[in-house]
Backbone as CSV, one residue per row, in Angstrom:
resi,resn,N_x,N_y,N_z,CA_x,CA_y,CA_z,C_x,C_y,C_z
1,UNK,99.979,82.870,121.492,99.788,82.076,120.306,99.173,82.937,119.207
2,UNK,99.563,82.940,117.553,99.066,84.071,116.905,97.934,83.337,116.371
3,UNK,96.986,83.887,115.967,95.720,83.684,115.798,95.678,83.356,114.312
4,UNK,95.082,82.402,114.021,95.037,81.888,112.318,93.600,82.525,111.591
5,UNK,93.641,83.040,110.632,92.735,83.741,109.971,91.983,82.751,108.530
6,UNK,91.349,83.108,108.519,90.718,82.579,106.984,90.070,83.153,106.079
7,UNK,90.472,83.388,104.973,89.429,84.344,103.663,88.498,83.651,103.443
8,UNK,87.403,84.465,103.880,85.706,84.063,103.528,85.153,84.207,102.191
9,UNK,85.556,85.851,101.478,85.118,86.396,100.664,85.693,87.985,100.656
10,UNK,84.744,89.019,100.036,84.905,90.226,100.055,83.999,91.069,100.502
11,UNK,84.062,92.717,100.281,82.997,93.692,100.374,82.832,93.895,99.062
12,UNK,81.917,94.075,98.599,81.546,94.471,97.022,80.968,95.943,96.732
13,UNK,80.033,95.843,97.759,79.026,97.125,97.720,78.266,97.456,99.049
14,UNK,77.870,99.151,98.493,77.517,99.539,99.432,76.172,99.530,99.310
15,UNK,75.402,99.290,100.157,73.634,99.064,100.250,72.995,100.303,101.246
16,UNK,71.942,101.081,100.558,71.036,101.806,101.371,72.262,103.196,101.517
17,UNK,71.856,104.011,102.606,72.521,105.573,102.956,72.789,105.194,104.604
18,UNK,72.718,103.945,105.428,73.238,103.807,106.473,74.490,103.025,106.659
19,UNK,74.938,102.907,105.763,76.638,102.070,105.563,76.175,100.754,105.389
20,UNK,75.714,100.413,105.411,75.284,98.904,104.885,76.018,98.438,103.891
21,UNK,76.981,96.836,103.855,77.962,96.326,103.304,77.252,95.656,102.600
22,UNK,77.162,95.174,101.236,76.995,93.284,101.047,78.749,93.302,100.766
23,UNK,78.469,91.949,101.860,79.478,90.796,101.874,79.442,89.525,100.860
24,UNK,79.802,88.869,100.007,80.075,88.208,98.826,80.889,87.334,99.484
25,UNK,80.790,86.028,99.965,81.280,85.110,100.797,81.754,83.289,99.575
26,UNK,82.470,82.797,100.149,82.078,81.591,99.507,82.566,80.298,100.896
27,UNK,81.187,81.034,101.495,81.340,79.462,102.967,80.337,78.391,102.380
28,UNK,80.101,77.930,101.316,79.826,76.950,100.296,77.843,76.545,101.397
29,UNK,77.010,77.623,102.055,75.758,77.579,102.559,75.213,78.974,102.689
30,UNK,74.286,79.125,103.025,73.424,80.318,102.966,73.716,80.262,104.006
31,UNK,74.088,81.687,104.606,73.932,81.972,106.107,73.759,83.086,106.385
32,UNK,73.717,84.046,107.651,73.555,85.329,108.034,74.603,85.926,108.925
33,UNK,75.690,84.626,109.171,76.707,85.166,110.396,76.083,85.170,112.053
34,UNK,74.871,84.488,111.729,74.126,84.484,113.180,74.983,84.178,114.375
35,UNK,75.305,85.402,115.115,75.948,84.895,116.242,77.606,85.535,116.378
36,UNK,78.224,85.441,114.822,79.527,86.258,115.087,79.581,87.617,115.267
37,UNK,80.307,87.748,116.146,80.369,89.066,116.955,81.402,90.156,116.340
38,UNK,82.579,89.467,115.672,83.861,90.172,115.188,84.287,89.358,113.606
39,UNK,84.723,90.211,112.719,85.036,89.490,111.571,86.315,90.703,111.210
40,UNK,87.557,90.358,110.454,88.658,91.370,110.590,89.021,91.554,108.304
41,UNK,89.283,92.734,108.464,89.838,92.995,107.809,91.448,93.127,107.546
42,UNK,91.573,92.666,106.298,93.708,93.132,106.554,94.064,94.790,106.117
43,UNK,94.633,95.229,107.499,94.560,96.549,106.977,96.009,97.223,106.304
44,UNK,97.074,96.243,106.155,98.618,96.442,105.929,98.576,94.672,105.974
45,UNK,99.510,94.374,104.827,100.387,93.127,104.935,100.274,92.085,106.266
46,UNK,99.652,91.278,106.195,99.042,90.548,107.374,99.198,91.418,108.679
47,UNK,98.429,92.581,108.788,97.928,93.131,109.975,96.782,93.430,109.827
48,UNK,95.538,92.594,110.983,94.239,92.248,110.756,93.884,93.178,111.425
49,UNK,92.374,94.133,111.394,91.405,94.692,112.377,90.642,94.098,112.744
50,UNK,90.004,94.724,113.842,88.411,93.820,114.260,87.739,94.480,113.666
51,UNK,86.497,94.279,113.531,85.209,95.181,113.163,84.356,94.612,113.649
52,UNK,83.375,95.103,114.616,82.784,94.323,115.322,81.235,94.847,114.558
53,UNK,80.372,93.747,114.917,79.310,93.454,113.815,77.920,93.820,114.377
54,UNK,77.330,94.951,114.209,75.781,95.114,114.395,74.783,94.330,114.435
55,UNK,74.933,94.036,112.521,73.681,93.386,112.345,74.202,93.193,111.464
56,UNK,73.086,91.356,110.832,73.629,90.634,108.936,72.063,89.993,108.756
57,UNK,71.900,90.541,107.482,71.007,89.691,107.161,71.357,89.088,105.728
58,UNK,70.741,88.158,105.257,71.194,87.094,104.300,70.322,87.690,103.135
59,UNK,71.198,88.120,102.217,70.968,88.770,100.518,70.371,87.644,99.536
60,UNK,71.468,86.896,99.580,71.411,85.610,99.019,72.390,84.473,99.218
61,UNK,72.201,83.093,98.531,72.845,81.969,98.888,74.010,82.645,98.831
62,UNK,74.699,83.396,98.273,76.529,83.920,98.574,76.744,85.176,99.299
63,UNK,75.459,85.864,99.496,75.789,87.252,100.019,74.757,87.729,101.052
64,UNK,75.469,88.606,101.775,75.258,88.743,103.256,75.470,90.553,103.162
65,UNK,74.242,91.213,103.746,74.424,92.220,103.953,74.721,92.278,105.413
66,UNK,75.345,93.232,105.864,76.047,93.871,107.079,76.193,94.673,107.429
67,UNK,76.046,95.135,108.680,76.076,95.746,108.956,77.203,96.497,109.929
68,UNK,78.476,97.660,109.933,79.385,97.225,110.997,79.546,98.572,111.849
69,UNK,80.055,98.139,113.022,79.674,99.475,113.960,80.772,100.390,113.492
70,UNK,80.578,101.891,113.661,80.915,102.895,113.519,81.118,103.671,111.721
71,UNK,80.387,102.411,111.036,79.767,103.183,109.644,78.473,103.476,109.461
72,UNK,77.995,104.423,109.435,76.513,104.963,109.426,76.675,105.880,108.233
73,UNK,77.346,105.919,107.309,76.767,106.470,106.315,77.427,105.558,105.442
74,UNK,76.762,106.260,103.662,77.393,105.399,102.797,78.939,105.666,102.201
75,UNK,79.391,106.873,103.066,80.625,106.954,102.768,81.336,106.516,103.632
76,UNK,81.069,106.727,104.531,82.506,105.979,105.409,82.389,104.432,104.856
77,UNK,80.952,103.944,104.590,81.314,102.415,104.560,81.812,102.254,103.159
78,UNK,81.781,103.058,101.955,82.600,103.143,100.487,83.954,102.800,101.195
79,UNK,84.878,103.351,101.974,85.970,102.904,102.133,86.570,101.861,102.154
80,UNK,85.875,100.738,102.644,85.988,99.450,102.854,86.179,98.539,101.775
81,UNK,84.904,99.116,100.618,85.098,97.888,99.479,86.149,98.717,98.578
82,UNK,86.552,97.162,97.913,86.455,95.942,97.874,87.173,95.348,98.649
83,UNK,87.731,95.207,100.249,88.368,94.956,101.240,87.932,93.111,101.307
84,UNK,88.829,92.317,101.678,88.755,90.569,101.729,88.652,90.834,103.248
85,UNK,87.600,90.364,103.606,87.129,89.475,104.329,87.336,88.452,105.345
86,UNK,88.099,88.187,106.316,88.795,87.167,107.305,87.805,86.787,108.469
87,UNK,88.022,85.656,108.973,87.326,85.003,109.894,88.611,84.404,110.885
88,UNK,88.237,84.433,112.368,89.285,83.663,113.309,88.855,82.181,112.276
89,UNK,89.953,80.876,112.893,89.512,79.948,112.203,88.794,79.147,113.030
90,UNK,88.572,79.438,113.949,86.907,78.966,115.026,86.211,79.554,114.123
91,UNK,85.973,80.461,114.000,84.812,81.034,113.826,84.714,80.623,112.319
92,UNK,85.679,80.767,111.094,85.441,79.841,110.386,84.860,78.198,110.198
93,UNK,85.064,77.812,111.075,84.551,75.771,111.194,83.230,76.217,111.262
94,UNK,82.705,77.011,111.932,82.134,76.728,112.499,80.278,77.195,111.309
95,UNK,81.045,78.187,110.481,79.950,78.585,109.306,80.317,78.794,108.309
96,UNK,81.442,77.666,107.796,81.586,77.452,106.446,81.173,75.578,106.412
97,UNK,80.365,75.492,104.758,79.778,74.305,104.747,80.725,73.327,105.070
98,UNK,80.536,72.076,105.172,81.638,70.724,105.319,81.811,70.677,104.061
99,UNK,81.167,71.176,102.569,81.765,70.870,101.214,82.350,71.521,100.358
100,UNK,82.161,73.170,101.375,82.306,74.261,100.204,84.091,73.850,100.090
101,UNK,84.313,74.214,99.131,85.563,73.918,98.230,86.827,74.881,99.417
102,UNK,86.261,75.820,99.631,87.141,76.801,100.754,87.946,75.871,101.849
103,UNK,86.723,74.905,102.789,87.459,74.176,103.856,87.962,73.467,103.588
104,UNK,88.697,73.350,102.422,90.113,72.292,101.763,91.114,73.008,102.869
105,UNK,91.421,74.512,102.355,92.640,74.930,103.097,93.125,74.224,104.295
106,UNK,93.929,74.386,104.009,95.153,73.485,105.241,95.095,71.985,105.281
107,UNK,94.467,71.390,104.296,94.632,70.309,103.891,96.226,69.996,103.009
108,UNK,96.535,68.665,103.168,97.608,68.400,102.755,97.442,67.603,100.880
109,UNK,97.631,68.246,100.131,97.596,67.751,98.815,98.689,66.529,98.125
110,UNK,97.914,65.748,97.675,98.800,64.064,97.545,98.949,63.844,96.125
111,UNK,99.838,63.731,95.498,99.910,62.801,94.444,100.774,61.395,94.787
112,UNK,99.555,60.352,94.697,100.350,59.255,94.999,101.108,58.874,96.249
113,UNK,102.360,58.908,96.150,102.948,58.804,97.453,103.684,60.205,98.176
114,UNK,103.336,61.030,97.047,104.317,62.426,97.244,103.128,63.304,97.722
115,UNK,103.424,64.063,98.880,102.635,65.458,99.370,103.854,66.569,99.256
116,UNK,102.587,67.537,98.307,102.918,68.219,97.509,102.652,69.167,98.149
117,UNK,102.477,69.365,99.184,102.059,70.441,100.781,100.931,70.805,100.754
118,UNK,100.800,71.470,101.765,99.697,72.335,102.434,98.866,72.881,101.183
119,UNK,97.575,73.619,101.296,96.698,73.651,100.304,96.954,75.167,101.096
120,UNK,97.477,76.273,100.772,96.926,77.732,101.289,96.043,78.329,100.930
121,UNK,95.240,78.113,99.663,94.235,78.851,99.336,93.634,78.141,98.209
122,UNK,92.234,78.552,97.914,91.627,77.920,97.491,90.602,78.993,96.448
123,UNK,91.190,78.873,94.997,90.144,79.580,94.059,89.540,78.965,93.469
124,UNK,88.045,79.562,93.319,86.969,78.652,93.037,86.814,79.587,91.322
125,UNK,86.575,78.617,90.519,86.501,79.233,89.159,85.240,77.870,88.296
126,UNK,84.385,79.188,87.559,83.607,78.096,87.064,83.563,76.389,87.024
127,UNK,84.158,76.165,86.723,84.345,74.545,85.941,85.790,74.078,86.876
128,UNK,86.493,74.389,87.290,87.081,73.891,88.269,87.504,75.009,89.618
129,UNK,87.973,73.975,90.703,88.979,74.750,91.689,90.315,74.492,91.373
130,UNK,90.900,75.845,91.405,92.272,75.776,91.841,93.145,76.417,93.187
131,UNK,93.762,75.044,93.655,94.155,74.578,95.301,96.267,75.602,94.761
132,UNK,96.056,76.368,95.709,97.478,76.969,95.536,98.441,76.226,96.669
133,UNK,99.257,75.998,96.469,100.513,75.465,97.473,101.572,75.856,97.664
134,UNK,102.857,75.628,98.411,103.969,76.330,98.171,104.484,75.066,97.587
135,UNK,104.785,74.512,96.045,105.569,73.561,95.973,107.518,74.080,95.353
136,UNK,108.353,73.518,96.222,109.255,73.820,96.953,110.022,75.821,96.198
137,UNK,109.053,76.104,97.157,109.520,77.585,97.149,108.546,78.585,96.380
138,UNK,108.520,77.788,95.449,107.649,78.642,94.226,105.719,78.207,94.489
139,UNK,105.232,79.383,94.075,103.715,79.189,93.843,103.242,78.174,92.819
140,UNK,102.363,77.223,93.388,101.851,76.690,92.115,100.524,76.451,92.476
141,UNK,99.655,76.747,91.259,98.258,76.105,91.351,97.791,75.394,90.748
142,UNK,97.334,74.429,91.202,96.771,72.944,91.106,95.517,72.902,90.465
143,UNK,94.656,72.036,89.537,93.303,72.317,89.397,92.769,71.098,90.017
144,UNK,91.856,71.189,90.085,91.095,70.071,91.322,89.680,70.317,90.611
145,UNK,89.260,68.978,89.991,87.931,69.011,89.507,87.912,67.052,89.429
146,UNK,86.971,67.138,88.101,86.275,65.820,88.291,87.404,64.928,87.713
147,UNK,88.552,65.116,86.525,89.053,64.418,85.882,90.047,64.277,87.301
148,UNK,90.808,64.929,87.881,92.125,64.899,88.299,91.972,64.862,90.131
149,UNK,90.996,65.155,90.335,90.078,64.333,91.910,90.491,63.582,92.271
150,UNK,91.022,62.649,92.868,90.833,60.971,93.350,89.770,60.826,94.487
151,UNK,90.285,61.371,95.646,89.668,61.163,97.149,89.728,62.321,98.057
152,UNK,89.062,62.858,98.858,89.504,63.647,100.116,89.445,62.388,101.008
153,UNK,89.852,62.606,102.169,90.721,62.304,103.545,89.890,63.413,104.238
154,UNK,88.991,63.240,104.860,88.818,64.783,105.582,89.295,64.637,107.559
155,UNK,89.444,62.820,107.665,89.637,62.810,108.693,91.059,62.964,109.102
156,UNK,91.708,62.925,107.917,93.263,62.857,107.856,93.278,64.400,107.055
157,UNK,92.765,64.899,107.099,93.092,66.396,106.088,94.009,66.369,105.156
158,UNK,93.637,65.281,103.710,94.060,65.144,102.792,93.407,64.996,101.809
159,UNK,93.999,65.743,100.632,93.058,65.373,99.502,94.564,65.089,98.274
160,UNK,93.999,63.945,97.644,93.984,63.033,96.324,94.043,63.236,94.753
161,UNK,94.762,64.093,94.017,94.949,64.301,93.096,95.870,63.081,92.149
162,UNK,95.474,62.904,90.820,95.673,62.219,90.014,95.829,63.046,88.672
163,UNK,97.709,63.727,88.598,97.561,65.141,87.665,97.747,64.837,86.387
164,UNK,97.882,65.332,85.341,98.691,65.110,84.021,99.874,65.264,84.037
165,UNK,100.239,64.358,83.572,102.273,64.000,83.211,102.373,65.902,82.943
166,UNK,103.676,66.365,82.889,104.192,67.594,83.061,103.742,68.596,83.903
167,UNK,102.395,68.749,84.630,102.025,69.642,85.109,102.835,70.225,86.329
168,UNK,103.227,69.531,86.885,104.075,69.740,87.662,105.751,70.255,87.850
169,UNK,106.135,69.505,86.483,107.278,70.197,85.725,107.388,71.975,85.325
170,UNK,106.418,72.607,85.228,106.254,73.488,85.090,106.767,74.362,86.380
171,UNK,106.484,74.191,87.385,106.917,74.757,88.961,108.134,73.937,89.221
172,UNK,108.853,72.997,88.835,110.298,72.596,89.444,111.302,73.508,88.974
């Protein structure tokens, strides 16, 4: 069975002269990764690595320094950034918030009576999110804020949009 991945965030920078990462996350809580053992990078066109994890301590509410085995200086770990970030999707549920805007993905997006598919990704931008989908064939992104919101479904993994006349015309 192939293993489903999830974008957490990125590498930004390098911290200290022992390879030390901050990680720049948006699992919508402060955390430290307490406990995950492996987190993967894409190293070619969906082909993931492991990198298995030393040590994390928590920078701030979005960022996470890290630590990962076999970088001990600050150059080998320069290589990495600005590299995205993946989580198995266990290991995602399990330390991303229940609100952050991220655990939409793989939710099914509704207008009305029409699902407008799967939610694949999820960009978070000041003043709104925008929910990307495949609507039929072509990319489109959706904005998802307070005007055009209706409801999430989280037990049904759906969320409720209410768009403006043409927006959608634009991607047919």
């Amino acid at each position: 069975m192939a293993t489903n991945y999830r974008n957490i965030g990125k590498l930004v920078a390098v911290f200290g002269l022992q390879g030390e990462l901050v990680l720049v996350h948006r699992l919508g809580r402060k955390t430290s990764l307490k406990g995950l053992k492996t987190l993967f990078l894409e190293d070619k066109k969906d082909e993931m690595l492991p990198w298995f994890i030393e040590s994390t301590r928590i920078k701030s509410e979005e960022e996470i320094y890290l630590k990962l085995e076999g970088l001990d200086t600050k150059e080998t770990a320069r290589k990495l950034v600005p590299k995205e970030v993946w989580l198995t999707e266990e290991d995602f549920e399990q330390f991303a918030g229940k609100s952050a805007p991220i655990s939409l993905v793989g939710f099914q997006l509704w207008q009305g009576e029409e699902n407008l598919g799967e939610i694949l990704e999820v960009i978070e931008q000041p003043h709104q999110v925008l929910c990307k989908i495949d609507l039929n064939g072509k990319e489109a992104l959706i904005p998802v804020h307070a005007a055009t919101l209706e409801k999430v479904d989280k037990k049904k993994r759906q969320v409720f949009v209410v768009l403006p006349d043409g927006l959608l015309d634009v991607y047919r």
